[in-house]
Residue frames as a rotation matrix with the C-alpha (Angstrom) as fourth column:
UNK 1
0.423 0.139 0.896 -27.74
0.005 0.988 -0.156 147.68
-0.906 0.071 0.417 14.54
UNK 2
-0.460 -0.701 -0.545 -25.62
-0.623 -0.183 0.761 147.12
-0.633 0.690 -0.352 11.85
UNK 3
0.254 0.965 -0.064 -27.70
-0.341 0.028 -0.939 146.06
-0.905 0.261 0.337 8.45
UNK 4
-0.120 -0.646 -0.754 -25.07
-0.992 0.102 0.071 144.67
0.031 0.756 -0.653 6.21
UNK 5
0.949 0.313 -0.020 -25.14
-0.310 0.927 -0.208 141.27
-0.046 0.204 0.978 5.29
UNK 6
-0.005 -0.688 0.725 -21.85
-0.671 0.540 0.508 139.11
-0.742 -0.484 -0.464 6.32
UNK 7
-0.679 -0.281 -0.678 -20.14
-0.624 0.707 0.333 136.33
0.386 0.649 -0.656 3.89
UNK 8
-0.800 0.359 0.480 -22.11
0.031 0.824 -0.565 133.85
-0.599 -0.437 -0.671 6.44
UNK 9
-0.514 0.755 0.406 -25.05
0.429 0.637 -0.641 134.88
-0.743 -0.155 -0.652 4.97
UNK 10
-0.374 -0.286 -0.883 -24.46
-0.550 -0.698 0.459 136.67
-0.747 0.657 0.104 1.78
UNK 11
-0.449 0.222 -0.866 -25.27
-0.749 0.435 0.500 133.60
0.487 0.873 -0.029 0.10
UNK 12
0.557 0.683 0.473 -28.60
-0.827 0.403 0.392 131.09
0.077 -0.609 0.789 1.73
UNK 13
-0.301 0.014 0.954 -28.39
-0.559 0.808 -0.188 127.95
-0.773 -0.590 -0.235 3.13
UNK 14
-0.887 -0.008 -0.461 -28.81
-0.373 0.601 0.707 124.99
0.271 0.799 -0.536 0.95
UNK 15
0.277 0.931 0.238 -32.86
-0.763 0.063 0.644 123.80
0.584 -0.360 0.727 1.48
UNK 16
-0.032 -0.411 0.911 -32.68
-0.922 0.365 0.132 121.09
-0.387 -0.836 -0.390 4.28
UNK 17
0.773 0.209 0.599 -33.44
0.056 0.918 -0.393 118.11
-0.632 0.337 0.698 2.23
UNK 18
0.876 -0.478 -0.064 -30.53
-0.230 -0.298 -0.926 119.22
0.424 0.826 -0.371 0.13
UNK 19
-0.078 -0.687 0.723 -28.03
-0.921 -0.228 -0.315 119.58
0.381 -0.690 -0.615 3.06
UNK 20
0.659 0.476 0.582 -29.62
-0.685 0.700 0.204 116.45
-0.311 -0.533 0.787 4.07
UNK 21
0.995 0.078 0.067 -28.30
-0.021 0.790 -0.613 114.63
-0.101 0.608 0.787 1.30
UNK 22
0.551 -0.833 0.044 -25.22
-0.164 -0.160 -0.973 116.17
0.818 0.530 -0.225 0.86
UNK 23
-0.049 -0.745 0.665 -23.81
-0.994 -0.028 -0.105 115.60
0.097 -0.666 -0.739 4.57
UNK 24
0.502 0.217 0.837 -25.01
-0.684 0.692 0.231 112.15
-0.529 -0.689 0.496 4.35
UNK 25
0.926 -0.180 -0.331 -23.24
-0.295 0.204 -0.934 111.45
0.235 0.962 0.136 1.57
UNK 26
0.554 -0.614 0.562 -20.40
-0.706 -0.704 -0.074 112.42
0.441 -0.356 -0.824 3.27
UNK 27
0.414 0.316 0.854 -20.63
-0.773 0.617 0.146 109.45
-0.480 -0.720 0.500 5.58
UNK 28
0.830 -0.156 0.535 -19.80
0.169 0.985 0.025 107.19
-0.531 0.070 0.845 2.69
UNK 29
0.789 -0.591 0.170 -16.64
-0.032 -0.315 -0.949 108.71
0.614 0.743 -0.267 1.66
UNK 30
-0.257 -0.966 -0.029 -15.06
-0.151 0.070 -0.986 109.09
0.955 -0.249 -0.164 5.00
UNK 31
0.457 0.238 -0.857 -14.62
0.643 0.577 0.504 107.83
0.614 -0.781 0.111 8.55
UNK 32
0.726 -0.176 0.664 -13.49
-0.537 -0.748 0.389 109.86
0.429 -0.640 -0.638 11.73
UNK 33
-0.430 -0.880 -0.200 -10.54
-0.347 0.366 -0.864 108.68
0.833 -0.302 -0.463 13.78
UNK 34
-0.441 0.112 0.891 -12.52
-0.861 0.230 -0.455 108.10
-0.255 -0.967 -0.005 17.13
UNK 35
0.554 0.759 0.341 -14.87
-0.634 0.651 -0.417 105.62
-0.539 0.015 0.842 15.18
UNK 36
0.512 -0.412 -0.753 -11.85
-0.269 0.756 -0.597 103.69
0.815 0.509 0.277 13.61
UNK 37
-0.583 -0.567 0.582 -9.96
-0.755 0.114 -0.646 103.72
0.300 -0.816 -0.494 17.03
UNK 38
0.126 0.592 0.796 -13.51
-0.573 0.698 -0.429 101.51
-0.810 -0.402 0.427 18.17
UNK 39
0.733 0.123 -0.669 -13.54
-0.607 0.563 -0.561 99.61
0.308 0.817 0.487 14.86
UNK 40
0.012 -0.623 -0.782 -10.05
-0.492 0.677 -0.547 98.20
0.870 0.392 -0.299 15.59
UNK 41
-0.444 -0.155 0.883 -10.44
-0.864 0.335 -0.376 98.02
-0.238 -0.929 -0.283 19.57
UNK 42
0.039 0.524 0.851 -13.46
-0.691 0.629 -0.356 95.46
-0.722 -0.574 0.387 18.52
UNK 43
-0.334 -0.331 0.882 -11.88
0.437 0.775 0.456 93.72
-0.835 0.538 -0.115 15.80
UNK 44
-0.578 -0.458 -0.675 -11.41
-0.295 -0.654 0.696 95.27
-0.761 0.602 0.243 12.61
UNK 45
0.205 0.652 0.730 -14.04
0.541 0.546 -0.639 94.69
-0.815 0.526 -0.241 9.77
UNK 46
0.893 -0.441 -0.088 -11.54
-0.422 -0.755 -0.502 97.22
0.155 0.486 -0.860 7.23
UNK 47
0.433 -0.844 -0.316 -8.65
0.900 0.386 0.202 97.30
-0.049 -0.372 0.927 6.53
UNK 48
0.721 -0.165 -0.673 -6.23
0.425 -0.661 0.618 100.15
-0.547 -0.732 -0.407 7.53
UNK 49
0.407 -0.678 0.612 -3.51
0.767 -0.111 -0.632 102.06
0.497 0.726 0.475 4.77
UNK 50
0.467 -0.234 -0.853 -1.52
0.049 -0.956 0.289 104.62
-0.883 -0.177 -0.435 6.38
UNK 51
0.853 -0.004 0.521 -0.44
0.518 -0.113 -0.848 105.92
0.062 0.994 -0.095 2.68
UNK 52
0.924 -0.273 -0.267 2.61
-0.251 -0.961 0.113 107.56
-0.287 -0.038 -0.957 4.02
UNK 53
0.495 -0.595 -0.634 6.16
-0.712 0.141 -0.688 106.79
0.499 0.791 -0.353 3.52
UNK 54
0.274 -0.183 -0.944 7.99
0.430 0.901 -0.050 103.70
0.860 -0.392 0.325 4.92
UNK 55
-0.711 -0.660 -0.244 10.10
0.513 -0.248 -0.822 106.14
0.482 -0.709 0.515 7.15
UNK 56
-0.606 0.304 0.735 7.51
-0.665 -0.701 -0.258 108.30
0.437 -0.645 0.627 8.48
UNK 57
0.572 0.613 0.545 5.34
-0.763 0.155 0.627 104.92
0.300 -0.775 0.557 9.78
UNK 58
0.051 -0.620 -0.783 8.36
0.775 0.519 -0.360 103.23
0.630 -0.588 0.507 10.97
UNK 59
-0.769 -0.150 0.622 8.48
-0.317 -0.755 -0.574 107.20
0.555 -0.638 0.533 13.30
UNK 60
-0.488 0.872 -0.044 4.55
-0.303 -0.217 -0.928 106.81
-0.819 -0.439 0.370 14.52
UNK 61
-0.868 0.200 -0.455 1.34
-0.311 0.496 0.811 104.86
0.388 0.845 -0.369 12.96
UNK 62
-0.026 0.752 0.659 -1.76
-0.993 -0.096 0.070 104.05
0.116 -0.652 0.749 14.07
UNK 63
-0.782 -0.247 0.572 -1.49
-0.336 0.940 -0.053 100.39
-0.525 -0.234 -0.818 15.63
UNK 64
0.227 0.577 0.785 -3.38
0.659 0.503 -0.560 97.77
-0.717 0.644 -0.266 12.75
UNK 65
0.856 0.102 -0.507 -2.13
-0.407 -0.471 -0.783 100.08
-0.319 0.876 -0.361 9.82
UNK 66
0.390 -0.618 0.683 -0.76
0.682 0.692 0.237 98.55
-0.619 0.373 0.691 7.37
UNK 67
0.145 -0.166 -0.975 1.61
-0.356 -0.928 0.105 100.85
-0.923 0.332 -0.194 4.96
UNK 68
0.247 0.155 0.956 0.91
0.969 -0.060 -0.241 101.14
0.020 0.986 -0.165 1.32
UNK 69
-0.680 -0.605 -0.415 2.49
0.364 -0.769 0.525 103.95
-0.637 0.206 0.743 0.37
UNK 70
0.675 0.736 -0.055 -0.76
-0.060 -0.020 -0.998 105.64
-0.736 0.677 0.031 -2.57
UNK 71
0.117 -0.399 -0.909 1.82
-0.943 -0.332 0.024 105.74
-0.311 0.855 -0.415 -5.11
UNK 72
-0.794 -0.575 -0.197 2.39
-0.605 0.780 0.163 101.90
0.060 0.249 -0.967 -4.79
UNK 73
-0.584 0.624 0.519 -0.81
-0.223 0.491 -0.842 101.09
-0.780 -0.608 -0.147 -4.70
UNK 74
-0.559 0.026 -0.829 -1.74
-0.808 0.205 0.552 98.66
0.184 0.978 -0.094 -7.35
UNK 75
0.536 0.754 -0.379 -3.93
-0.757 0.628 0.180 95.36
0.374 0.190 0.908 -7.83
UNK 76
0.159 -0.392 -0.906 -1.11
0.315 0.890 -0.330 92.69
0.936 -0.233 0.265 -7.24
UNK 77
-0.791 -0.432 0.434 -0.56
-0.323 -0.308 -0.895 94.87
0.520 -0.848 0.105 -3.65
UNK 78
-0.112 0.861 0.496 -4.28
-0.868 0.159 -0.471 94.14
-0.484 -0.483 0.729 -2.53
UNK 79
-0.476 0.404 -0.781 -4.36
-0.333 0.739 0.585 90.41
0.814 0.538 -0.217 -4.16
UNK 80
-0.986 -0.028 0.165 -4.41
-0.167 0.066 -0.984 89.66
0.017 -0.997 -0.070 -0.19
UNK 81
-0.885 0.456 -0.088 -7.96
0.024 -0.144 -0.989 90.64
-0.464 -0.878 0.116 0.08
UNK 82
-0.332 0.933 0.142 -11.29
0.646 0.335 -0.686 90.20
-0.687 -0.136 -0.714 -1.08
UNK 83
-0.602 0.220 0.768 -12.72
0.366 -0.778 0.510 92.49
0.710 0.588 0.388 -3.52
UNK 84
0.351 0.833 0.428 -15.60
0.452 -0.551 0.701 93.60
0.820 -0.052 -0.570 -1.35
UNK 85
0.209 -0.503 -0.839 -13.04
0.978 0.094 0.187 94.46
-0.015 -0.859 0.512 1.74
UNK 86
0.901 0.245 0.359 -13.22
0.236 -0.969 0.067 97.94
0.365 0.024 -0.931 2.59
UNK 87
-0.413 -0.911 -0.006 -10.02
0.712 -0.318 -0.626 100.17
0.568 -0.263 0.780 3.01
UNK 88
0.661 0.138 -0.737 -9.13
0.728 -0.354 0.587 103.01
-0.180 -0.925 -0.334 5.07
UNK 89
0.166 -0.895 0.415 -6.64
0.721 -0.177 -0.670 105.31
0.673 0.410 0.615 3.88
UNK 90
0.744 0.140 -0.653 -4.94
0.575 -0.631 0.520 107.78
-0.339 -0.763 -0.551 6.18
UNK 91
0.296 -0.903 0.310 -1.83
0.742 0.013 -0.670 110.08
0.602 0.429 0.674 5.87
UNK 92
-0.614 -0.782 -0.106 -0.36
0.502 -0.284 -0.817 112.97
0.609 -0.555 0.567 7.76
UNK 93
-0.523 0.521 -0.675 -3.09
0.531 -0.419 -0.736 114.89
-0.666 -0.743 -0.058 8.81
UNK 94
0.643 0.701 0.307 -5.75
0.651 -0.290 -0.702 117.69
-0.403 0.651 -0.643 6.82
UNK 95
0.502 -0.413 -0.760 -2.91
-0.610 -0.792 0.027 119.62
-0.613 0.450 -0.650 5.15
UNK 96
-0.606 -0.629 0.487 -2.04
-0.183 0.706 0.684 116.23
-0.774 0.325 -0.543 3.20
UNK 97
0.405 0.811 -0.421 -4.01
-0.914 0.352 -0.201 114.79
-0.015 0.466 0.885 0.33
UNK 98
-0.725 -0.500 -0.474 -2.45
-0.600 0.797 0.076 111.62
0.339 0.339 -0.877 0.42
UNK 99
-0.638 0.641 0.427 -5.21
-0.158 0.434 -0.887 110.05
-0.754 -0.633 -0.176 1.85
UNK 100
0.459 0.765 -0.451 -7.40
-0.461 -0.229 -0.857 111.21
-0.760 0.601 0.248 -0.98
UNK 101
-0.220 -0.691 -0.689 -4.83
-0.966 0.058 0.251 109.83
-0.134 0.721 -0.680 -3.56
UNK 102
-0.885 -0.402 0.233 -4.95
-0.465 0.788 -0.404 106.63
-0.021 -0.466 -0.884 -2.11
UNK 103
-0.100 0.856 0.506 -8.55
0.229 0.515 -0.826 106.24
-0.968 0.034 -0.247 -1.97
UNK 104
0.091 0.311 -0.946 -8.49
-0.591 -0.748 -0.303 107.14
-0.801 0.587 0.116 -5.65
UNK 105
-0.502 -0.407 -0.763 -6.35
-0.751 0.642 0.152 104.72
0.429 0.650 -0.628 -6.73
UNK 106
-0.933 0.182 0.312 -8.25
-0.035 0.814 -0.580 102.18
-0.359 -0.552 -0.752 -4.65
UNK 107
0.146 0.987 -0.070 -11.98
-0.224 -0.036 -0.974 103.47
-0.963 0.158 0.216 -5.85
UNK 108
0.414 0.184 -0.891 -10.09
-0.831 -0.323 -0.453 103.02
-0.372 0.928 0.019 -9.41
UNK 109
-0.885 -0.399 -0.240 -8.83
-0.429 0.899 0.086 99.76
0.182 0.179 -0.967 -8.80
UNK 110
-0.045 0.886 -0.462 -12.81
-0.439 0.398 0.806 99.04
0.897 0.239 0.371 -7.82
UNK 111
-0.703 -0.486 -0.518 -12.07
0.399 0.333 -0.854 98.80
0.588 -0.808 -0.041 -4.23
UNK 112
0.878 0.402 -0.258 -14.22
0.440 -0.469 0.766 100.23
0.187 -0.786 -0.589 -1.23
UNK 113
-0.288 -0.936 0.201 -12.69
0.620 -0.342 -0.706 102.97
0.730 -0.079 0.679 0.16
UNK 114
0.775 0.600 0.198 -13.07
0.505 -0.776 0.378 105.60
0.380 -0.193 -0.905 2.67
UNK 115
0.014 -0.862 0.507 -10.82
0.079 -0.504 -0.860 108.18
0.997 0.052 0.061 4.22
UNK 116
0.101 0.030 -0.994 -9.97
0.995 -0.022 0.100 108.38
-0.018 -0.999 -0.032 8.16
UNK 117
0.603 0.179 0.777 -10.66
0.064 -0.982 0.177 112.45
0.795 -0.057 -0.604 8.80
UNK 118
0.809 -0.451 0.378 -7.58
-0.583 -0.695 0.421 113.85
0.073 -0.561 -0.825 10.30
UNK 119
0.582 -0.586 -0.564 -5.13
0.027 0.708 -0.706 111.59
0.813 0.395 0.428 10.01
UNK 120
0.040 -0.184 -0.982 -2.53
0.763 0.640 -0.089 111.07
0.645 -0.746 0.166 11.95
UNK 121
-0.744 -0.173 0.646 -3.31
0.167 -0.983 -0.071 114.24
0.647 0.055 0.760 13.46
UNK 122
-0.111 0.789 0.604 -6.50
-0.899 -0.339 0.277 113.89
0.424 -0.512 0.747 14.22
UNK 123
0.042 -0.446 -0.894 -5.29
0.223 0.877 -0.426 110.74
0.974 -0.181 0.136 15.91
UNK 124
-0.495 -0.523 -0.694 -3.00
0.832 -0.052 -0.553 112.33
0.253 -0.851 0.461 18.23
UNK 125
-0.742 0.396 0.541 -5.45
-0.591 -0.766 -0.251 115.34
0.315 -0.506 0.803 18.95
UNK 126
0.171 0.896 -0.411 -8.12
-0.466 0.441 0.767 112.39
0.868 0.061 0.492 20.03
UNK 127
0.357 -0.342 0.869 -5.55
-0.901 0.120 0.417 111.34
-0.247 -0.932 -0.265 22.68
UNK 128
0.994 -0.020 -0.107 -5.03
-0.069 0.651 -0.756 108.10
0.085 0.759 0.646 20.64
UNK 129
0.337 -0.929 -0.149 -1.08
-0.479 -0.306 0.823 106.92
-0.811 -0.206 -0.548 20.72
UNK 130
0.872 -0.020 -0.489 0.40
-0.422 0.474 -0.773 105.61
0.247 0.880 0.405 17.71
UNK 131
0.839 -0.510 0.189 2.97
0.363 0.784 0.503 102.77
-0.405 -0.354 0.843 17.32
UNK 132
0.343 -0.869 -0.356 6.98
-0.939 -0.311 -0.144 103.14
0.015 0.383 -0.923 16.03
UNK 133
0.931 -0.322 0.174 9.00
0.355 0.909 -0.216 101.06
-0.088 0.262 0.961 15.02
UNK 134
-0.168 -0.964 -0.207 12.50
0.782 -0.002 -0.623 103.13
0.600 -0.266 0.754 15.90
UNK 135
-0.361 -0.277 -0.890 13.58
0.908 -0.322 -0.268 105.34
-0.212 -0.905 0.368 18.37
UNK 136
-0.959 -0.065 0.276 12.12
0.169 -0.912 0.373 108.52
0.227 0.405 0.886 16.59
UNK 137
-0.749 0.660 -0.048 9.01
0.315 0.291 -0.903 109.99
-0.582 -0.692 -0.426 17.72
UNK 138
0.185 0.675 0.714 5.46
0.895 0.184 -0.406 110.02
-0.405 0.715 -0.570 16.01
UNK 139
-0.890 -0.419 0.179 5.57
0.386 -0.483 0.786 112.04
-0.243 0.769 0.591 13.36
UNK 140
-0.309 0.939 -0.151 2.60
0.599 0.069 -0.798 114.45
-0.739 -0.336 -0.584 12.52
């Protein structure tokens, strides 16, 4: 039997009421792609940012995303909507931060925010198709 101790458990577990707190937390920072996919089937109560550039969601997008680019994302862009209206930000996928950018500038413009986990990745690994707008295909 081998009596070393492994990275897994080199260092304990967080107590469960700890862990408790800290994955729910989670929850209000970010959303999952399968539970926005049902959000928009039953009528959208968010709104949607893919944060990427114009050209990559004119390639592939998730259908109801609107594109705000995070760099252009400013007060007179969101005059549109409520203050209490909750965003979405997405972007390419979990090797991006643009997502995170976006909700920054939105949580610093005093916005709701949350992030769609996986982007458009974890989109198209849900089975999920995304929309185009030219002849190029979705981009990931």
């Amino acid at each position: 039997m081998h009596s070393s101790r492994t990275h897994v458990t080199a260092i304990p577990a967080a107590r469960p009421s700890v862990a408790e707190s800290h994955f729910a937390a989670g929850f209000s920072f970010e959303t999952d792609c399968w539970d926005v996919h049902d959000g928009l089937r039953k009528g959208p109560d968010f709104v949607l940012i893919d944060v990427r550039s114009p050209q990559l969601f004119a390639q592939g997008h998730v259908p109801g995303a609107i594109n705000l680019p995070h760099g252009k994302i400013v007060e007179s862009k969101l005059a549109a909507w409520p203050k209490e209206t909750l965003f979405v930000t997405y972007c390419a996928g979990p090797h991006c931060n643009g997502a995170a950018r976006g909700a920054l500038r939105l949580a610093r413009l005093g916005r709701p925010v949350k992030i769609m986990a996986g982007g458009v990745t974890g989109w198209l690994d849900e089975g999920f198709e995304l929309n185009s707008t030219t002849s190029a295909g979705p981009c990931a």
